[in-house]
Residue, then its C-alpha position, 0 to 999 in steps of 0.5 A: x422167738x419164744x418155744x411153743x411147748x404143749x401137754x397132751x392127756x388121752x380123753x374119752x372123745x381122743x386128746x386134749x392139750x394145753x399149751x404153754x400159752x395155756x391155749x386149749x386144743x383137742x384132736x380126735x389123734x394126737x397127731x391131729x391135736x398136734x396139726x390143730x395147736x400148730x396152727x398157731x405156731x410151731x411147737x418144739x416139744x410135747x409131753x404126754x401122759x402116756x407110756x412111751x417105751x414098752x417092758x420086755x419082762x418086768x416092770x419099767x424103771x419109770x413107773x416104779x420111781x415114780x409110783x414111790x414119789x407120788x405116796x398116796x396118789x400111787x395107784x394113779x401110775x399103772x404097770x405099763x403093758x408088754x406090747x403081746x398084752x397090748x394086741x390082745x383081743x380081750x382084758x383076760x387074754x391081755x392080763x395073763x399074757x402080761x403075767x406070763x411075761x412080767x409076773x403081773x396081771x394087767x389093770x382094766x385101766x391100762x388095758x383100755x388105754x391099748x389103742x392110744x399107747x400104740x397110737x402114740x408110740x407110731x406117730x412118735x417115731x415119725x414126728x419131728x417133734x421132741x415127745x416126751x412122756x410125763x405123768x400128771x401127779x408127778x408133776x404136780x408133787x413136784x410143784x407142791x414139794x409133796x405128794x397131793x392130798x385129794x383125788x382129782x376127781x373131787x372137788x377138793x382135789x380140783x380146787x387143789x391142782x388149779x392153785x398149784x398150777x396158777x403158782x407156777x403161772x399157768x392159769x387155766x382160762x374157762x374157754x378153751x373151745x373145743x377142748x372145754x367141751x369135749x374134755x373132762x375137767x380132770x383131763x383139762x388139769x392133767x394136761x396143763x400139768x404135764x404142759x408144765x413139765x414141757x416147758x422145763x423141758x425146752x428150758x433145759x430144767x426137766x428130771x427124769x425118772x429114772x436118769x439116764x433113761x432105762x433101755x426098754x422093748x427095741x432099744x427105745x429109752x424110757x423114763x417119766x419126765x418132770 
């Protein structure tokens, strides 16, 4: 029987996935993306992009690693948050909380992301899922061989991601439901790109950055997967 793999991507309106049947999903939850991509068959693993291990005081391994083999498309990888940071009440509160811990304030882009880092990190620890966390321009560097030349959110940057992805035969389809319509088209790529590290995964061809994962907040493993 052939392994149902699947790439998850925060959007605005909750998750979009892809799977490796290149199948689109969406969930308002992840853990109701998972329950709805499920329904036609089980899935043996799930990349995310998201942070999947929160840093005690300092930058995590993963994020360094992998902001230094993207090159120009650095910016894409943000410093994830300690968890202090991540309960605060404002973007200010969180940033100076970070600093004090890290050294490093905290972007308006990670901090957004707050409610579905640890939305994440609870339904991982319950799943019997293997989650995996990955990250979208990483991905596709390595399909390329070297870092992107456009942003994803131009036109040229679009036209640039599907063709790395049609070469590694995931053809996005112009249906795909629910997730065609309440996702934007670059949450659509970046899932079908991690959908492609999921797949190496279960295939036993994935990298991790770094390997042997670094030992993190709680004795949880992290590393960006490829």
């Amino acid at each position: 029987m052939t392994v149902r793999v699947i790439g998850a991507d925060a959007c605005k309106a909750g998750w979009v996935g892809i799977s490796g049947e290149v199948r689109g999903y969406f969930g308002a939850t992840i853990d109701q993306l998972i329950s709805s991509a499920e329904q036609d068959g089980p899935l043996a693993v799930v990349a995310i992009d998201i942070p999947i291990g929160l840093p005690v005081d300092g930058p995590r391994q993963a994020d360094v690693l992998a902001r230094g083999l993207i090159g120009r498309r650095s910016a894409s990888v943000f410093s994830t948050p300690v968890r202090a940071a991540l309960l605060a009440a404002t973007h200010a509160e969180a940033s100076a909380l970070n600093r004090a811990a890290t050294g490093k304030g905290l972007s308006q882009q990670a901090y957004a992301l707050r409610t579905k880092i640890l939305e994440v990190e609870a339904w991982s620890r319950t799943t019997h899922h293997q989650v995996i966390e990955s990250h979208p321009e990483l991905c596709f560097a390595t399909m390329a061989g070297r870092p992107l030349t456009h942003r994803k959110s131009t036109w040229a940057g679009v036209e640039e991601r599907r063709q790395f992805l049609a070469a590694v035969g995931i053809a996005v389809p112009s249906a795909l439901g629910l997730a065609g319509e309440l996702a934007a088209v670059d949450d659509v790529l970046d899932a079908a790109a991690v959908s492609w590290t999921a797949r190496r995964h279960a295939e036993g061809r994935s990298v991790a950055y770094p390997d042997p994962p670094e030992l993190v907040e709680d004795g949880a493993l992290a590393a960006i997967w490829v």
